[in-house]
N, C-alpha and C positions, 0 to 999 in steps of 0.2 A: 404546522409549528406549534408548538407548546409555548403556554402563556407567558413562560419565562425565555425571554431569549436567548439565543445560544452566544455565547461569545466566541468571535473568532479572532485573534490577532493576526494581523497584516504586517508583515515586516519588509520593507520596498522602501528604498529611497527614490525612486521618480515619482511625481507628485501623481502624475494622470495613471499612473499605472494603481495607483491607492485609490485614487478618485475614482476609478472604473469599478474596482472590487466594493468600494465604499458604497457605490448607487445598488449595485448589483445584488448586492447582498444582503444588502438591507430589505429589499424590495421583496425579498423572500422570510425577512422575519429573523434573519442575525442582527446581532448588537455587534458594530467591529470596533476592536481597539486598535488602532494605527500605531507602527514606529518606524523611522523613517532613520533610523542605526542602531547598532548592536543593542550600544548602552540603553536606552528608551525601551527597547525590545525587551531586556532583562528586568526592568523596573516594573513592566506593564506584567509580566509573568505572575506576579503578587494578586494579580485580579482572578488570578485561575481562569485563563482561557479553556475553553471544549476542544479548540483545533488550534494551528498555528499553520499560517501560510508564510512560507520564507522566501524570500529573494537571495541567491547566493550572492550578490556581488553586492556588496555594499561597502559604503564607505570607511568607515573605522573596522571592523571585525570583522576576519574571512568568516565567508558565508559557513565554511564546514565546522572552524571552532567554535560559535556562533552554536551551530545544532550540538555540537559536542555539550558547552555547558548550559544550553536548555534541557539536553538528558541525563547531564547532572542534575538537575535541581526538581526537574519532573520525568520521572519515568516512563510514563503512559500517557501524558495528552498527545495527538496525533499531530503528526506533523507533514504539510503536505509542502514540497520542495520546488520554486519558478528554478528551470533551469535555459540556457540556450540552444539551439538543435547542435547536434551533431557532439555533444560533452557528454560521452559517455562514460569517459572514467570518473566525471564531478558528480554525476547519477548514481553510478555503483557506488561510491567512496558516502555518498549520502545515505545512502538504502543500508549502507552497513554502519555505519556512524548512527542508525535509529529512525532514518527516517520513514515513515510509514507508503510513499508514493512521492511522485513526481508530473511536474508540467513542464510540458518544452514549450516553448516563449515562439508564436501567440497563441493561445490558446482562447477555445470561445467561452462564455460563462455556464453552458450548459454544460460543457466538458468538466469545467472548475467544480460544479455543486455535485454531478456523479462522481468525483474522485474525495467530494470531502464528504460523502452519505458513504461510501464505504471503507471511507478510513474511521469513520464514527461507529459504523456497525460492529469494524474488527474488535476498537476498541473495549467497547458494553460486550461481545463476546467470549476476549482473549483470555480471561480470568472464566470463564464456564463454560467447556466444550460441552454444543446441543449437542445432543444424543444420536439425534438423523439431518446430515446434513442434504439441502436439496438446491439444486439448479440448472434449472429446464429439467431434462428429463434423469439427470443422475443425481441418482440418494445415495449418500453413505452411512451406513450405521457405524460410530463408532463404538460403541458397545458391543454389540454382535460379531464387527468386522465382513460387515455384509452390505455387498454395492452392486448397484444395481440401474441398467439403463433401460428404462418405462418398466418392464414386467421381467426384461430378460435381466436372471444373474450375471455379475461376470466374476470368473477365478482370476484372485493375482495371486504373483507368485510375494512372498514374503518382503520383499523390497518395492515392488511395484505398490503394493501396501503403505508402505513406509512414505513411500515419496508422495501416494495421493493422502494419506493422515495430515505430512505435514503439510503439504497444497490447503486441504481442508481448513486446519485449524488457522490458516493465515487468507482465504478464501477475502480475496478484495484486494489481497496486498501483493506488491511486487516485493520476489523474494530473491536475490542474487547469485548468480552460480558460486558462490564461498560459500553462501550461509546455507544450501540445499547440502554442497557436498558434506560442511560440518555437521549438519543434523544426519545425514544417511549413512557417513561413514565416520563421523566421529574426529576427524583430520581432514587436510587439504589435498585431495586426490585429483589426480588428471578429472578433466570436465566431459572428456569424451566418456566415462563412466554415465556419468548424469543425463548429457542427448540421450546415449543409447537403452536406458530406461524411462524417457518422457518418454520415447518413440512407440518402447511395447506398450505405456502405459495408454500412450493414445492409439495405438493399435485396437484394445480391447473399450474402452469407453467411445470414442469419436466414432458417428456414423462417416463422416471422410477426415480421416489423417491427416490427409495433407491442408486440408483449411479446418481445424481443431476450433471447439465451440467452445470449451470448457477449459482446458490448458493449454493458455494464450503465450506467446513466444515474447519478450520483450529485448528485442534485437541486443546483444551485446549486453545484456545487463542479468536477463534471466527469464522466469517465467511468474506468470498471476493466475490463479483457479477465479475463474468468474465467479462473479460473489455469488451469494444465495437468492433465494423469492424470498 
């Protein structure tokens, strides 16, 4: 950790569910700011948090308006989403309202700090795409347009490109089957479009397909590019 703390805000109304993140987090070197409802939430924003951990259900202000006007008011702090299993449309409708990832409820604290280290990465990166992206064994040049699994090239076809470009530039981040289709075709297109180019695109980078290293499947919601080294 850096001498200067990182701020995180906690936004949860159950006391122990704060209390847990409070010990946890600290213990590694965050400063947390607690709000335990919307209103509190909007007010502590003035502090400029680094990250923002949200609980959807809270008392005064639905969880999703709630994220709507934190991305009004900040564009780019990362936002990581408590959700409860099996709420996949409250996941999707978040991820496209802004937010950067999600947690289904319970979730362990190691799981919690890997998902806010790569929504922090996304962030310091989203404003300057590196030049060679790497993780495990696949580099992407995006300058060159040259990728590569350990020594061997692989040819995509001009869309398979596209889809690992944008994978790349959001690498950490879950991205929703709306927001790939928007970016690859510009409008809302059938989704069986989208499978049937993860499929070639893991065809040509995964050493097995069928259990994918690199472009991970997020059931019902979309897919994430393993972040980088």
């Amino acid at each position: 950790m850096s001498a200067t703390p990182i701020k995180v805000l906690v936004i949860d109304d159950e006391p122990p569910i704060r209390k847990l993140l409070r010990m946890g987090l600290s213990t590694q070197g965050y400063e947390i700011l607690e709000a335990s409802n919307g209103k509190t939430a909007l007010e502590l924003l003035s502090q400029n948090p680094a990250l923002v951990i949200l609980d959807l259900g809270l008392p005064d202000i639905q969880g999703h308006e709630l994220l709507r006007m934190i991305r009004s008011r900040n564009d780019s702090v990362p936002i990581v989403v408590q959700s409860s299993r099996g709420d996949e449309t409250g996941k999707v409708l978040a991820l496209d309202l802004g937010a950067d990832d999600y947690l289904t409820k319970p979730f362990g604290m190691d799981e919690l700090l890997a998902r806010m280290r790569a929504a922090l990465r996304h962030q310091l990166q989203v404003h300057g795409e590196r030049p060679v992206f790497r993780s495990g064994d696949l580099a992407v040049d995006l300058v060159r347009r040259i990728v590569k699994v350990g020594e061997r090239e692989v040819k995509l076809s001009p869309k398979e490109y596209d889809l690992l470009r944008v994978l790349v530039q959001h690498a950490g981040k879950v991205l929703t089957h709306r927001f790939l289709l928007k970016e690859l075709w510009n409008e809302l297109t059938d989704a069986q479009y989208l499978r049937v180019y993860v499929r070639q695109l893991r065809q040509k980078i995964e050493s097995d397909p069928e259990r994918p290293q690199f472009v991970l499947t997020e059931t019902g919601i979309g897919y994430r590019l393993r972040a980088g080294d």
